[in-house]
Every structure is written in C-alpha cells, then in structure tokens.
N, CA, C and O atoms as a Tinker XYZ file with bonds, in Angstrom:
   344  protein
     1  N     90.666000  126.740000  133.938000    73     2
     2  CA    90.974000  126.536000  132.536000    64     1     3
     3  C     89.687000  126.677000  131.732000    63     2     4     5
     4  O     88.740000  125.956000  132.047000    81     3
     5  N     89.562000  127.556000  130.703000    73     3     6
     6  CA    88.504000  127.784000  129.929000    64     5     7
     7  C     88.420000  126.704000  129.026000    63     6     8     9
     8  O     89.375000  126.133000  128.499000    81     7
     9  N     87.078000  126.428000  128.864000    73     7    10
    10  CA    86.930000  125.536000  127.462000    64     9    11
    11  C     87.267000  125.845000  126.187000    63    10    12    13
    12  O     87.609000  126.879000  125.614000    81    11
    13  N     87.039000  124.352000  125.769000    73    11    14
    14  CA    87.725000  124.450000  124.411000    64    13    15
    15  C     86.318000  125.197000  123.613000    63    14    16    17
    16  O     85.150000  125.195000  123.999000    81    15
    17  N     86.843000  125.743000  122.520000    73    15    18
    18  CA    85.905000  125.739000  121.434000    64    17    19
    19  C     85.089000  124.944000  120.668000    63    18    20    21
    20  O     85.357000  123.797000  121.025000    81    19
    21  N     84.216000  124.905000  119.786000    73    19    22
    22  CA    84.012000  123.463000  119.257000    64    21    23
    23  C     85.097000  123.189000  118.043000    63    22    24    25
    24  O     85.426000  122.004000  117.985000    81    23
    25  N     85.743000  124.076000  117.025000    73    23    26
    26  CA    86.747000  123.971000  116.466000    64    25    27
    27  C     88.463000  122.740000  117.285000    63    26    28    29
    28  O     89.172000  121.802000  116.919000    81    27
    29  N     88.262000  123.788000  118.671000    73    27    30
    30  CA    89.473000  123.043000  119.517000    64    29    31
    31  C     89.083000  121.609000  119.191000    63    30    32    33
    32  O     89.729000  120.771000  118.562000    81    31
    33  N     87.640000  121.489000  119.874000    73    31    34
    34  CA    87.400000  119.971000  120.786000    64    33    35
    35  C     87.395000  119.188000  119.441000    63    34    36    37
    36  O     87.769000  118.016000  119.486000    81    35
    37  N     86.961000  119.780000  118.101000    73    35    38
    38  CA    86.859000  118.538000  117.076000    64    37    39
    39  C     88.868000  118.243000  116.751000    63    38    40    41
    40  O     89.352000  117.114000  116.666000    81    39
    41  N     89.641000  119.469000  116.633000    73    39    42
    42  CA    90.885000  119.027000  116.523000    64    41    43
    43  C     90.618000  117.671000  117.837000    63    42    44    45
    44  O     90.367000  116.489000  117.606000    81    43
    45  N     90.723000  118.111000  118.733000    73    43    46
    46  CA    91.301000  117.532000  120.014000    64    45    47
    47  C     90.966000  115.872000  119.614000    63    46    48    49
    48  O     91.827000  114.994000  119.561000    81    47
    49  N     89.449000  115.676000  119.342000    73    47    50
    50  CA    88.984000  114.408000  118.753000    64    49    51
    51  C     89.324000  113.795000  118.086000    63    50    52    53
    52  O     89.402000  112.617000  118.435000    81    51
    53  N     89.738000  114.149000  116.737000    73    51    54
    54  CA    90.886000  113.884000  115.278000    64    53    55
    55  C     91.869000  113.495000  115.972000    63    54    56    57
    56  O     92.115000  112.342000  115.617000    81    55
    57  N     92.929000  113.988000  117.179000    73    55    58
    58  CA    94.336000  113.515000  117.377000    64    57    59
    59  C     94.071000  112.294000  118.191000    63    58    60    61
    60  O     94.644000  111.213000  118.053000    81    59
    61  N     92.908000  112.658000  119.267000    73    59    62
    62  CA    92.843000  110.912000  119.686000    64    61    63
    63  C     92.191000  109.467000  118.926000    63    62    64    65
    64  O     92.245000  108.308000  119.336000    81    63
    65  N     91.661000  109.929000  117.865000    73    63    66
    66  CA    90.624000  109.162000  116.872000    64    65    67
    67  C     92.487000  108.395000  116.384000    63    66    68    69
    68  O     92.697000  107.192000  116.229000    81    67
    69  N     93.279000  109.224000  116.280000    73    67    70
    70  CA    94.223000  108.883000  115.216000    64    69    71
    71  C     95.496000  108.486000  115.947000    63    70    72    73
    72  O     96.466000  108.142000  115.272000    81    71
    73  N     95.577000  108.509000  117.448000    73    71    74
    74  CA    96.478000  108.263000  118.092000    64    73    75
    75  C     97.236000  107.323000  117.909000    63    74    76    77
    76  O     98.388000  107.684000  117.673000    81    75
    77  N     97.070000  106.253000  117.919000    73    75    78
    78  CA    97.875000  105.011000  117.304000    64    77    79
    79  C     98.031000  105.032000  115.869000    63    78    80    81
    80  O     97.687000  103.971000  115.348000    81    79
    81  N     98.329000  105.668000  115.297000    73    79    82
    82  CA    98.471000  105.808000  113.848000    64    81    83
    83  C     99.519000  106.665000  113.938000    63    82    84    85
    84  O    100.597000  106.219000  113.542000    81    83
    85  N     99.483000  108.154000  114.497000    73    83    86
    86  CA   100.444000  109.009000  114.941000    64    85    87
    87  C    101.378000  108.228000  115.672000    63    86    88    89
    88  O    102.455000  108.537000  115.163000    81    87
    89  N    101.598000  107.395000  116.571000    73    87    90
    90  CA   102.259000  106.879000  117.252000    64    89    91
    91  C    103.139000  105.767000  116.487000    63    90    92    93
    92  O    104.332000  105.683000  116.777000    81    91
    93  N    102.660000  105.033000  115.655000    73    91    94
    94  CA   102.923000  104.253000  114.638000    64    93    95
    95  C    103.950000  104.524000  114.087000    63    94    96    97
    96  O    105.011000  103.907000  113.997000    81    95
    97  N    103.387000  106.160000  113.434000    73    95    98
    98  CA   104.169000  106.539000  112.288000    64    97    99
    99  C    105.309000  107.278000  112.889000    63    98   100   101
   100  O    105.983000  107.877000  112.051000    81    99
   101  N    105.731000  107.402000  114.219000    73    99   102
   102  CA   106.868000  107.847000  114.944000    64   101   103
   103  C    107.565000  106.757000  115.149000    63   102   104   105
   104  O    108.796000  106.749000  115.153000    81   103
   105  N    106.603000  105.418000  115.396000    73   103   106
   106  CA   107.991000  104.665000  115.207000    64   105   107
   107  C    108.683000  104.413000  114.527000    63   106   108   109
   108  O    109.827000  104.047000  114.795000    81   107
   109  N    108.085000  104.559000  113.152000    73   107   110
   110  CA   108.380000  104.258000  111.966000    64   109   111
   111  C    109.678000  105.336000  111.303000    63   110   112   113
   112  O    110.405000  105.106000  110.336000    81   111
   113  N    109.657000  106.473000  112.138000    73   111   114
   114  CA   110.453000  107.056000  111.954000    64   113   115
   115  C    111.785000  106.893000  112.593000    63   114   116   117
   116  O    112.862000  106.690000  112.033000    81   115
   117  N    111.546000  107.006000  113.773000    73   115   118
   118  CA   112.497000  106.425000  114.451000    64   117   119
   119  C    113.109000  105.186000  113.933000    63   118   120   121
   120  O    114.338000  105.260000  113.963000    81   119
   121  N    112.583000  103.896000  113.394000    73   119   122
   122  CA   113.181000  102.888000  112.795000    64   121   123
   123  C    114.352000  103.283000  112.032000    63   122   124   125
   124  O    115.427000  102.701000  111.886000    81   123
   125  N    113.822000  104.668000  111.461000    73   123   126
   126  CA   114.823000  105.008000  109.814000    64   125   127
   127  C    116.153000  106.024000  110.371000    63   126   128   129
   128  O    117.201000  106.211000  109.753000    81   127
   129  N    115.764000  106.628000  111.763000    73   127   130
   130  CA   116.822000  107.185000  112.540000    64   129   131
   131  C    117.995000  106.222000  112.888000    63   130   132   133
   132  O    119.202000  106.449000  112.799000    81   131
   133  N    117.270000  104.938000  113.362000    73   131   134
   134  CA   118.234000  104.024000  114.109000    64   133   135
   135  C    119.082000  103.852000  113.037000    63   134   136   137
   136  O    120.219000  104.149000  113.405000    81   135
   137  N    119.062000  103.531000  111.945000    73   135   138
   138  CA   120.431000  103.452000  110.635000    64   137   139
   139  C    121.095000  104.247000  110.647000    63   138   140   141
   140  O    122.214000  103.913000  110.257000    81   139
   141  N    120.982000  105.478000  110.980000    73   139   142
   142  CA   121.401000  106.952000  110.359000    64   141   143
   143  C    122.628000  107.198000  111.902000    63   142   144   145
   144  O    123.837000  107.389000  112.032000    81   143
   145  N    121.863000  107.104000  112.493000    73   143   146
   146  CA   122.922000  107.752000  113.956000    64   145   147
   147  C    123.530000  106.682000  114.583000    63   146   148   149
   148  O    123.372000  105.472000  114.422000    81   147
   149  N    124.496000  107.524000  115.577000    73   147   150
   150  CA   125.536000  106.179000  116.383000    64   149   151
   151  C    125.401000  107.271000  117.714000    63   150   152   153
   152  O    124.853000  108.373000  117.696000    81   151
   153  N    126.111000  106.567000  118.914000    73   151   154
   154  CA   126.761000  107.561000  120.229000    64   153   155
   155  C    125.435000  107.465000  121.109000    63   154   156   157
   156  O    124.702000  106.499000  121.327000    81   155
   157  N    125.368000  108.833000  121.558000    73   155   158
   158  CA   124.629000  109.103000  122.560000    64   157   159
   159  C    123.056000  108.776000  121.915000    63   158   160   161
   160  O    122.209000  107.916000  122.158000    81   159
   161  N    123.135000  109.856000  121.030000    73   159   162
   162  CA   121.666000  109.730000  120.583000    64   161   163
   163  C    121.255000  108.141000  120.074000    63   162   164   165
   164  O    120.067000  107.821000  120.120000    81   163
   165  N    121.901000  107.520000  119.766000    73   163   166
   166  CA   121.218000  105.668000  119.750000    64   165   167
   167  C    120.976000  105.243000  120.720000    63   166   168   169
   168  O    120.240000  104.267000  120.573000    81   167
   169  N    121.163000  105.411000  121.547000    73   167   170
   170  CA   120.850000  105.452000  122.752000    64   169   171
   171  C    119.387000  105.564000  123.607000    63   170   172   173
   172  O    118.693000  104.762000  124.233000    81   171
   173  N    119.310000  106.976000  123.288000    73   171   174
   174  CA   117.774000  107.572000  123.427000    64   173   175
   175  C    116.923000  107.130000  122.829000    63   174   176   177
   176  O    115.782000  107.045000  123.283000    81   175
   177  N    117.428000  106.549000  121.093000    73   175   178
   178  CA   116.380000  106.097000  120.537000    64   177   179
   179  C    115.975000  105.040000  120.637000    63   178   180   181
   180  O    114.973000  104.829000  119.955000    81   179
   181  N    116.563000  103.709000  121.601000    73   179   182
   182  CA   116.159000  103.366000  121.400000    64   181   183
   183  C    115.193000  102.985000  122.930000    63   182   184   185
   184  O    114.286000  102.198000  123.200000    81   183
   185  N    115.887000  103.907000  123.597000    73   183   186
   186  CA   114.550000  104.274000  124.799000    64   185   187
   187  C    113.375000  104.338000  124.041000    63   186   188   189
   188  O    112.519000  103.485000  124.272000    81   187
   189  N    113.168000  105.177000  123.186000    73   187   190
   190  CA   111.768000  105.539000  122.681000    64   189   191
   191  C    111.369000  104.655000  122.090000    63   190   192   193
   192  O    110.157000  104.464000  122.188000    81   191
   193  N    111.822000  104.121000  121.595000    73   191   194
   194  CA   111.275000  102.890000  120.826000    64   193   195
   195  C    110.917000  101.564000  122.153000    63   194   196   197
   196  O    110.075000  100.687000  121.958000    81   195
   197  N    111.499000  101.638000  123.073000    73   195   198
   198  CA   110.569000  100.728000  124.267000    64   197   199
   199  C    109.534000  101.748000  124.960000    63   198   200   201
   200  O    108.533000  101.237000  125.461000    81   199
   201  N    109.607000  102.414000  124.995000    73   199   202
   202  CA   108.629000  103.429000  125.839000    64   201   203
   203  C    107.294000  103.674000  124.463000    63   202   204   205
   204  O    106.124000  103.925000  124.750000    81   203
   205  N    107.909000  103.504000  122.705000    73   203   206
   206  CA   106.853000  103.538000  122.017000    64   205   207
   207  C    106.036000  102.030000  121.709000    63   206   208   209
   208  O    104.886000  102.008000  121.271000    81   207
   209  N    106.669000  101.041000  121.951000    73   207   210
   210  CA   106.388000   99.438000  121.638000    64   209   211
   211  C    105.294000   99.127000  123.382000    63   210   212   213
   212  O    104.433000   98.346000  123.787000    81   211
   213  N    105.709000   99.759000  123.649000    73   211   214
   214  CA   105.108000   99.608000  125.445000    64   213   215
   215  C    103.538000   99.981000  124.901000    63   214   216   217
   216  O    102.544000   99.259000  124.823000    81   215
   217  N    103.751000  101.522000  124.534000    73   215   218
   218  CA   102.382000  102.541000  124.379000    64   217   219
   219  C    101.505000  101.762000  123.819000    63   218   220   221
   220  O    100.332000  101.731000  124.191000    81   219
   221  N    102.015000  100.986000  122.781000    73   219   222
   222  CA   101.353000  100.086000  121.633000    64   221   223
   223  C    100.707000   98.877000  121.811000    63   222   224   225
   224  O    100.318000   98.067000  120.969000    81   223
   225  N    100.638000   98.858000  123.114000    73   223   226
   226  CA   100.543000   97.726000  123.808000    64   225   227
   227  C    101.396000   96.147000  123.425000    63   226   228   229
   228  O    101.030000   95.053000  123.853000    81   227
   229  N    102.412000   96.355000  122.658000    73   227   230
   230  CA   103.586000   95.081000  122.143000    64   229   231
   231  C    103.293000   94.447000  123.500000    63   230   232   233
   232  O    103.193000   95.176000  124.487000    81   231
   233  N    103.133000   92.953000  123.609000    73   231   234
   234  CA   103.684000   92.474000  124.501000    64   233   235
   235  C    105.365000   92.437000  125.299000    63   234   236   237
   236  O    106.344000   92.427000  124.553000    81   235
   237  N    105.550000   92.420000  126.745000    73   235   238
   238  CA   106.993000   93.050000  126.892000    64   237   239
   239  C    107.665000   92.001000  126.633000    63   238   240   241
   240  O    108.858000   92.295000  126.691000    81   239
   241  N    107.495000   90.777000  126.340000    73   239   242
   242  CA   108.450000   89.610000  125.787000    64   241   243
   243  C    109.193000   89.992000  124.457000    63   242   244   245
   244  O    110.388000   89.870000  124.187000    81   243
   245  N    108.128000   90.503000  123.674000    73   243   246
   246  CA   108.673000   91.212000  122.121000    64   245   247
   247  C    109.322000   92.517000  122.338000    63   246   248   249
   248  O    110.081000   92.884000  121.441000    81   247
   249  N    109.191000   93.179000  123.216000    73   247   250
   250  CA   109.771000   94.484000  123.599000    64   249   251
   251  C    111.070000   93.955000  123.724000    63   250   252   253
   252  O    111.753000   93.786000  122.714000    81   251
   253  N    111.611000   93.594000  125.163000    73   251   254
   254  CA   112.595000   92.800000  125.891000    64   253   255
   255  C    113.388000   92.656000  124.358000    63   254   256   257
   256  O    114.026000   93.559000  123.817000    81   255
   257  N    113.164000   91.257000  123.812000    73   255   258
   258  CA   113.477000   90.692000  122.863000    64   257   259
   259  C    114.344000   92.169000  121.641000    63   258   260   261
   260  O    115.563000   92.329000  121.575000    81   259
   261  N    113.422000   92.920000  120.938000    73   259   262
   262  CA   114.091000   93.855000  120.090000    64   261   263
   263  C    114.880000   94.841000  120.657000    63   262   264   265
   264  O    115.596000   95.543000  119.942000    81   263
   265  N    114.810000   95.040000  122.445000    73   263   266
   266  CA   115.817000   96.107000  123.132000    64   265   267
   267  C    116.435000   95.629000  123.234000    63   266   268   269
   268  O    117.382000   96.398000  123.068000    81   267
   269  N    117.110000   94.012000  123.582000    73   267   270
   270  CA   118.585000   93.047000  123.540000    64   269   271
   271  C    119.139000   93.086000  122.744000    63   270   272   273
   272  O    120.356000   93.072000  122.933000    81   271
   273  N    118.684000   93.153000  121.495000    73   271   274
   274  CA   119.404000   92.582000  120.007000    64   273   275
   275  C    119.891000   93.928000  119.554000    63   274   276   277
   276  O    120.920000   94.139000  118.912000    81   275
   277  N    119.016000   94.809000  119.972000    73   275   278
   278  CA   118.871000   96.233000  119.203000    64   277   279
   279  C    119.367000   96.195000  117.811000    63   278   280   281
   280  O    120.455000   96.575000  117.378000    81   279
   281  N    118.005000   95.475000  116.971000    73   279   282
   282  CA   118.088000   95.103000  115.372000    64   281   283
   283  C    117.613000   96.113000  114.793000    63   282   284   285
   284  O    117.094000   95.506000  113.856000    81   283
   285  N    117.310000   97.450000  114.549000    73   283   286
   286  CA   116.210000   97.945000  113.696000    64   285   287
   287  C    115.979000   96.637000  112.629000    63   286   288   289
   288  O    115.346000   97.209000  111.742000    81   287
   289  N    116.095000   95.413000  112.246000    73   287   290
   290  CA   115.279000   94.655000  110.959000    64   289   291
   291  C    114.425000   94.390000  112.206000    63   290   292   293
   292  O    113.582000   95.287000  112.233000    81   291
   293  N    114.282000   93.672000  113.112000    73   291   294
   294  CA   113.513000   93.423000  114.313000    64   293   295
   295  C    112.522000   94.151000  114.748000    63   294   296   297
   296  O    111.415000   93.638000  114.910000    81   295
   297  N    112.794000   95.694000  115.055000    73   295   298
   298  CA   111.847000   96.517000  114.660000    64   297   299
   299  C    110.646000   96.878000  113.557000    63   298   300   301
   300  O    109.424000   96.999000  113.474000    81   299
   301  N    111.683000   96.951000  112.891000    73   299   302
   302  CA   110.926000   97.100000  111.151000    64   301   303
   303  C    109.736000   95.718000  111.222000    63   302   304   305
   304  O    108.564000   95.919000  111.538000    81   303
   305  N    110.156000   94.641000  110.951000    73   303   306
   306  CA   109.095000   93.525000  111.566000    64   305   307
   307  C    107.468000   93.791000  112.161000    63   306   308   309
   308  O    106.312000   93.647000  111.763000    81   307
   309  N    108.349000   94.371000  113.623000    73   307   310
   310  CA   106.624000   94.724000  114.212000    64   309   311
   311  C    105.727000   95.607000  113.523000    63   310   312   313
   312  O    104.509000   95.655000  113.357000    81   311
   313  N    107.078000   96.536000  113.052000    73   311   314
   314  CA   106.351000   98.184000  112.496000    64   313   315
   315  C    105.520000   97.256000  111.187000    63   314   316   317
   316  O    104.343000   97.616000  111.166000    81   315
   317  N    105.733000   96.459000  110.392000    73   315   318
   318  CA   105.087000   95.846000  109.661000    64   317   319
   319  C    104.073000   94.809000  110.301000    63   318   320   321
   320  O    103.091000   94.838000  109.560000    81   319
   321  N    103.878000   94.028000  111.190000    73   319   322
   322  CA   102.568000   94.090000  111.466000    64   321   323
   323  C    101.782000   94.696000  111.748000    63   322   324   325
   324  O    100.606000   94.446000  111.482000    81   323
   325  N    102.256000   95.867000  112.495000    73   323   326
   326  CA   101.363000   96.856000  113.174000    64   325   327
   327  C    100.598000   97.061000  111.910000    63   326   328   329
   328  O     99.432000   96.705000  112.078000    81   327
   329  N    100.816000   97.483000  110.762000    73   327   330
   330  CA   100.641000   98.158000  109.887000    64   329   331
   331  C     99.550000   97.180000  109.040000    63   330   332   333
   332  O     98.405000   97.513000  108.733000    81   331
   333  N    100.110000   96.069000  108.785000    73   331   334
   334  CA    98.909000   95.547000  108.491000    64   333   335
   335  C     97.601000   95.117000  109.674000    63   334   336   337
   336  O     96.644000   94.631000  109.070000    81   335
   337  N     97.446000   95.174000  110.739000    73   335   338
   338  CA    96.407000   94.874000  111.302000    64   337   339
   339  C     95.783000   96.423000  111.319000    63   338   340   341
   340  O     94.557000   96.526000  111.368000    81   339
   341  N     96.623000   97.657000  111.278000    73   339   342
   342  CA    95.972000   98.535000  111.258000    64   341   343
   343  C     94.622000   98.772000  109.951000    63   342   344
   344  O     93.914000   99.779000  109.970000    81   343
C-alpha cells in the first residue's frame, strides 16, 4: 500500500481530530430517524445507536437502560450531555 500524500495524511488527521464529534452528530441523527420510521428499519436503528453509545464510551448501564425502554427522549438526554461536555 503506497503512502498517503501530505494533503491525504492532513485530511486523514482532521477526521480523527474530529471523530467523536462526527460520531456524535450521527447519533444525533439517528435520534431524529427514530421518530420518523417504524418495522424493520427501527430496528437497526436502534442497533446503531448501542453499537454508537458503546463507541462513545456511555457506560453499558446507560446503554442497557435506553435499549429497554427504546425512548428516543432517553436518547436525546445523553445526546445532550454529550454535547455539552463536548
């Protein structure tokens, strides 16, 4: 595998500098999905949303906790602390 460029490697730097922010703001999206859809796909989402609360390092008690209830307001919650400690 050839190296990156220095153009590549500074992108490459920017996406991990910003990783939890990007990650954030997917959950955040996903939050606004969970209203919108029903069926299969609620489903998935809200896989991602434990597989994204995991990434985030959430403790899994608070994970656990918002995958039982499956509240998006419960969600929304963390997504609002996250946001302010960010």
């Amino acid at each position: 595998m050839p190296d990156h460029t220095p153009y590549q490697r500074k992108i490459i730097d920017r996406y991990y500098r910003n990783h939890d922010a990007i990650k954030l703001q997917r959950l955040s999206e996903i939050a606004t999905e969970l209203y919108l859809v029903e069926g299969k796909k609620l489903e998935r989402l809200w896989n991602q949303v434990g597989e994204s609360l995991r990434s985030l390092e959430i403790p899994e008690n608070r994970v656990a906790l918002v995958l039982q209830a499956r509240d998006p307001t419960a969600l929304v919650s963390i997504i609002q602390e996250l946001e302010k400690k960010g």
